[in-house]
N, C-alpha and C positions, 0 to 999 in steps of 0.2 A: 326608452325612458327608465330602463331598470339598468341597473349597477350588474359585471361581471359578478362582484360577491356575491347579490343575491341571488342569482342565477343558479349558484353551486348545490344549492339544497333547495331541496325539497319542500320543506315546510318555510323559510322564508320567499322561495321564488313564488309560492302561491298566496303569502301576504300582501308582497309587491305588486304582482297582479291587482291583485284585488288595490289596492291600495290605489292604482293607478286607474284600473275604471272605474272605480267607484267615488274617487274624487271628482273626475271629473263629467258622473250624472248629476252628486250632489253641486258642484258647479252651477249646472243648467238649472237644475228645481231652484236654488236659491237666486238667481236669477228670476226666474218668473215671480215670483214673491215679491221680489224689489219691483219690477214692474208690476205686479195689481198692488202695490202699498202707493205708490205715485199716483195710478189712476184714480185708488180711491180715498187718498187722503193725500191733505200739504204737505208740502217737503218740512221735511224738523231734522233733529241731530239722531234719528233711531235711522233717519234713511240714509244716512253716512257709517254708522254700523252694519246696515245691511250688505252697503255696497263692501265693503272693508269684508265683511266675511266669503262675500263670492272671491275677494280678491286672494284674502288664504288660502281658500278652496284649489282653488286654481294653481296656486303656487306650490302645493302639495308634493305633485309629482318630479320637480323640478329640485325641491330641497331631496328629497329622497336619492335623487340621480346624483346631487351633489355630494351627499354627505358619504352615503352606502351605505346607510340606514331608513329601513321604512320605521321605527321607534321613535327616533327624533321629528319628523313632521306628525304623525299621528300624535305625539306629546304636544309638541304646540299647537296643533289644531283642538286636544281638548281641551288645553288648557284655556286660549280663547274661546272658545264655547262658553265655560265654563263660568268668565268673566259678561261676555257680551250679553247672552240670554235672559240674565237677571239684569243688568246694566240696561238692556231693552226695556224692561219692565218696568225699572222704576225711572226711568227718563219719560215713559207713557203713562206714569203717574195712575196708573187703576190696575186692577185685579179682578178677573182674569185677562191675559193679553195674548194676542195670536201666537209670540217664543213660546209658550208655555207646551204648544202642542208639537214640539221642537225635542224637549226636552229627554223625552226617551231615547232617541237616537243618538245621544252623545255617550254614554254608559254604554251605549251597544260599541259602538266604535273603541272605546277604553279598551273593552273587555276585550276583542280580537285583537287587536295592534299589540295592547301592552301588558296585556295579561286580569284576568279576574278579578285578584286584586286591587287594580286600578279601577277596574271597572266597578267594581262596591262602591270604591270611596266615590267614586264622580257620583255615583247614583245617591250615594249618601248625603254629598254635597248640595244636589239639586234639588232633593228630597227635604234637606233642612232652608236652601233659600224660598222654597215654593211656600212652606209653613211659615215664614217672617211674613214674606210680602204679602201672601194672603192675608194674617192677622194686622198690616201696618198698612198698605192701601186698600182705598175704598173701592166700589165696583162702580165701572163704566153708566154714567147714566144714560138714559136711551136715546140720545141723539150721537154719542160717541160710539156706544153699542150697534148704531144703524151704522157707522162711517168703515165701522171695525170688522162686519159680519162679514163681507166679500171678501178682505183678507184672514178672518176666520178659516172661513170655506174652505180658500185656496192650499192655505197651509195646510190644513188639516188632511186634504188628498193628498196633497204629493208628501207630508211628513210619511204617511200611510205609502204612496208610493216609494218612497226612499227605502223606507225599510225592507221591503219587498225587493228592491233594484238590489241593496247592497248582499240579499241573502241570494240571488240569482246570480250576484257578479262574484261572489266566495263560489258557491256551486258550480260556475263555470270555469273558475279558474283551478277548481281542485279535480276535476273529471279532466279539464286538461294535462294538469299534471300527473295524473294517475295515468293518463294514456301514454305519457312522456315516460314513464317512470315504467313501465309493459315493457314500452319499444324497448327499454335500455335494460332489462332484462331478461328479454330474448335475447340482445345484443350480445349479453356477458354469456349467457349459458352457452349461445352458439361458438363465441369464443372457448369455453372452457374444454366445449366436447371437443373442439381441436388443438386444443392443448393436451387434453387427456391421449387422444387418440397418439400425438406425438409421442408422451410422454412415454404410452406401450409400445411403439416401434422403435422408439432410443432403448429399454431397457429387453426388447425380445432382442435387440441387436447387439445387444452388451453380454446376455445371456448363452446367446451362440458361438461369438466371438470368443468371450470366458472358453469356454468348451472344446471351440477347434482350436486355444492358443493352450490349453494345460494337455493335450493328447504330446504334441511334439516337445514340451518341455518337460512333460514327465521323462519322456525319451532318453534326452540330452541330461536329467540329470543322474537317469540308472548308467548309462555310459562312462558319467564322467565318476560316477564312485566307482565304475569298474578299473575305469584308466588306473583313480589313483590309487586302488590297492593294487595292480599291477607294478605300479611306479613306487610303491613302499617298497615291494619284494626285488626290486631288482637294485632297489638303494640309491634311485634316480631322486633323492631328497629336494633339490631345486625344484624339479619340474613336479614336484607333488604341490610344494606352495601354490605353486601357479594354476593347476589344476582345482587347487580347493578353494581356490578366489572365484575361478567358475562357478563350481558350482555354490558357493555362498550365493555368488549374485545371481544364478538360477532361482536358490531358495526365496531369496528375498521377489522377483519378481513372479515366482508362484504365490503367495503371497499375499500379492497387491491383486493377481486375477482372480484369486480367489474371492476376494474382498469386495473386487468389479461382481462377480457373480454371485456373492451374499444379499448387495445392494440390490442387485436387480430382481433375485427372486423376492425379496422383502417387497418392491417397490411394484411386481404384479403379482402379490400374493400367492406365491406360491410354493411357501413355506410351508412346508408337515413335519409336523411336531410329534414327537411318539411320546406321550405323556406316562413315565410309570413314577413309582415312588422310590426317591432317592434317597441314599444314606450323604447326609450333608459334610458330618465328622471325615468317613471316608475321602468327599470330593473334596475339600478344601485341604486335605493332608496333601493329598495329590498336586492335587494343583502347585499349593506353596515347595515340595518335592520339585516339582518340573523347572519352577520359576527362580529356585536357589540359582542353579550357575550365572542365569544372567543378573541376578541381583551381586552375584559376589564379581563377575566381571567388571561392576560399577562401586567395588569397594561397598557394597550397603548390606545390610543385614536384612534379611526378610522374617518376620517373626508369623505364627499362628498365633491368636487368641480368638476362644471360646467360649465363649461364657456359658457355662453350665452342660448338660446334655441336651442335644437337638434333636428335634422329632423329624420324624421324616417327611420329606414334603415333594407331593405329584407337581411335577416339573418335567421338562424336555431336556436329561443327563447331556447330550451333548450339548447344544443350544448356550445350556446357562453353565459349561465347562467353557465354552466359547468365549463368554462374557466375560467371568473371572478371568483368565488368560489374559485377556485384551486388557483389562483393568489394568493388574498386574503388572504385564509392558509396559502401558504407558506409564504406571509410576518407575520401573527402574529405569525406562528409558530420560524419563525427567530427574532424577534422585541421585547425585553423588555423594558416596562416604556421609551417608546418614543411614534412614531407617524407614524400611516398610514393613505397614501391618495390616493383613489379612485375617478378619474377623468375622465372627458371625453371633447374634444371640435372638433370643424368640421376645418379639415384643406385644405385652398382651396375651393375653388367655389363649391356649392349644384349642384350635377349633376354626370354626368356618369366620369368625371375629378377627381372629389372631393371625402373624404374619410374623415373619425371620428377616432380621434387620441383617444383611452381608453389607460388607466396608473393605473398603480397599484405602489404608492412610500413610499417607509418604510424608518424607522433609524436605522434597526437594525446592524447586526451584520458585514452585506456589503459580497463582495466574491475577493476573490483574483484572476488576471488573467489569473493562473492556472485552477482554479473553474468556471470562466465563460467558458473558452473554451469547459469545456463536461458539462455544466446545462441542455444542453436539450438532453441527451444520456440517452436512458432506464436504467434503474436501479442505477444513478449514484445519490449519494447524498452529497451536498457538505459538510455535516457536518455528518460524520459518527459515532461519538459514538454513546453509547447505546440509550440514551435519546432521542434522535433525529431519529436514525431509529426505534424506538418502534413505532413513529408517522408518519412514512412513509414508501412507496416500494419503492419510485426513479422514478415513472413513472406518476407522476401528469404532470411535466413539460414536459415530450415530448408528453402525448396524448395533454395538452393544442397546445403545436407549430402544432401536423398533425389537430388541429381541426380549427384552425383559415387559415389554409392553404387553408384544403377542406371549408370553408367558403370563400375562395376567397383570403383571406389576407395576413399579415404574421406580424410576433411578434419580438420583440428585447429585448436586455436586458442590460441595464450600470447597473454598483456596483463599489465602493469605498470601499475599508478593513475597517473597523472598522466605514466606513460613512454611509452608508445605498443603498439599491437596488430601482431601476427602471424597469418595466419591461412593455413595449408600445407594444400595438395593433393596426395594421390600419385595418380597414375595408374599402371597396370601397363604395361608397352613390352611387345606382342604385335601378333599378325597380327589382320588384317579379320576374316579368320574363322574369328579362335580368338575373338576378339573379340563377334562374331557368335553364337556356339554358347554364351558365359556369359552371355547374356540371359535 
């Protein structure tokens, strides 16, 4: 009788529960009601109300199935409540009358189905009709009050037992789903530990792999720079081209296993970092030094800007030379016959506060903000023809972001389509070993 949607969660699958046996004990209770009102009084139009309310009762769980909502039958049921209980009242023409001891459980019911607020107002609602009709009809005189007493009685237990059934029928349906909700996460954890355990034999096996594949290609690439200064001196110029296309494609596939084995030591933590204190002016001279030829192979200029003098900042010198670097590439590798700029400036007070904003800003090709959203996701590239993956795996950009992370920091990226990319580094300005001790 419950809907797949409510099923999905947690906090409506244990409404619906409830929703569902709890209609249908209030069902029965208002049923025996209707029967001791027949025994002990004539049929009139309040016992075709009564019958009417067993019948929404009942229909409760059936509009809920229908609709996929338990909101909507628990709204119509207060809101008839709401209508009938007083409409009881003054069709039985006296004050007080057996609905009246009714009257608290329908506020209770608001309140859990539809929220608190609902539930104020119906309690407010009831609360202003109880003060009318008690000021507007008169009290039962004592032969109507003798006809009235046994369903007095009656109502008055089982109102008392309803209340009671509907807090037992929430408590059973909420320990149920709390045991549901156990099972299903045991279920995930036991999946995760075997997902993790995979995860470290994918990347112990990436890591050895790396290792016995850079021994034989170091090999093949010290031979073949032997070949081709042999092949210079002897003026075999043809066969030197051919040689240097080797070992190109040697370099470029050491490279990418390097890269395989960056990811994997990142990915079982097994990165050591040697933290001392860097001259930043220095690194970034370097760097942009290293990075000129291939910016001028792409017609583009590589520019430094510095802003002011830079303090020195405890960092891991190769790690975060590694970053720049990759940075770097991938703007000349994106950027023709325009302009990159390699920057740095200290933002915020020198101190354990303050931190060194680096920037890496190109004109090239820009990313759309489909493309930023996975730039830092393993293997993703945002320019996938051939040209473009020849020159890359997809995973510069994310060992760059876990390397500036375990450096303390963290990295960002703006791009414009067709305007050119940014891509910022903060590092924190601290000591060796304060530096040290957040590892």
């Amino acid at each position: 009788m419950i809907p797949a949607t409510l099923l999905a969660n947690h906090e409506t699958r244990l409404r619906a529960r409830t929703l569902v046996v709890g209609s249908l004990g209030l069902t029965v209770c208002a049923l025996v009601i209707n029967v001791v009102r027949m025994v002990t009084a004539p049929p009139d139009l309040n016992l075709v109300i009564t019958f009417m309310t067993v019948l929404a009762l009942g229909l409760l769980p059936y509009l809920q199935y229908k609709t996929g909502s338990y909101r909507i039958p628990a709204g119509l049921i207060t809101a008839f409540l709401l209508v009938t209980l007083p409409t009881y009242i003054i069709l039985l023409g006296v004050f007080p009358a057996p609905a009246l001891l009714v009257y608290p459980i329908v506020p209770l019911l608001a309140a859990f189905f539809l929220g608190p607020v609902v539930g104020l107002l119906s309690a407010a609602a009831l609360a202003g009709a109880t003060l009318v009709l008690g000021s507007l009809l008169p009290n039962p005189d004592p032969e109507l009050l003798a006809t009235l007493s046994r369903t007095f009685i009656v109502v008055g237990a089982l109102a008392t037992f309803m209340s009671a059934y509907l807090a037992w029928v929430y408590e059973g349906a909420r320990k149920q789903a709390e045991a549901e909700l156990r099972a299903l996460n045991v279920a995930l954890e036991d999946a995760r530990q075997v997902a993790d355990a995979a995860n470290r034999s994918k990347t112990e096996f990436l890591r050895h792999v790396s290792h016995e594949l850079r021994t034989p290609l170091n090999s093949i690439l010290g031979h073949g720079e032997l070949l081709r200064e042999e092949l210079a001196e002897t003026g075999q110029d043809s066969l030197v081209a051919d040689v240097t296309r080797i070992s190109d494609a040697g370099e470029h596939l050491l490279a990418l296993i390097n890269e395989l084995l960056d990811i994997s030591r990142i990915e079982a933590g097994a990165v050591d970092l040697d933290i001392t204190e860097i001259d930043l002016q220095d690194m970034l001279t370097k760097v942009a030094d290293t990075m000129r030829p291939l910016a001028s192979a792409q017609h583009t200029e590589l520019k430094l800007a510095v802003a002011g003098p830079l303090p020195p900042v405890a960092s891991d010198a190769r790690r975060l030379r590694q970053v720049l670097l990759n940075l770097v590439s991938n703007a000349c590798k994106f950027t023709e016959r325009g302009e990159i700029t390699l920057g740095a400036a200290v933002v915020g007070p020198v101190g354990s506060v303050g931190s060194v904003h680096l920037w890496v800003r190109d004109t090239g090709i820009g990313m759309t903000p489909e493309q930023l959203a996975q730039i830092f996701e393993p293997f993703v590239q945002v320019d996938s023809s051939l040209e473009r993956r020849e020159k890359g795996s997809g995973l510069g950009l994310s060992i760059a972001r876990r390397l500036v992370e375990l450096l303390g920091g963290r990295i960002a990226v703006t791009s414009e389509y067709g305007r050119g990319t940014e891509f910022g580094v903060w590092l924190p300005l601290r000591a060796v070993a304060d530096a040290a001790l957040d590892r």
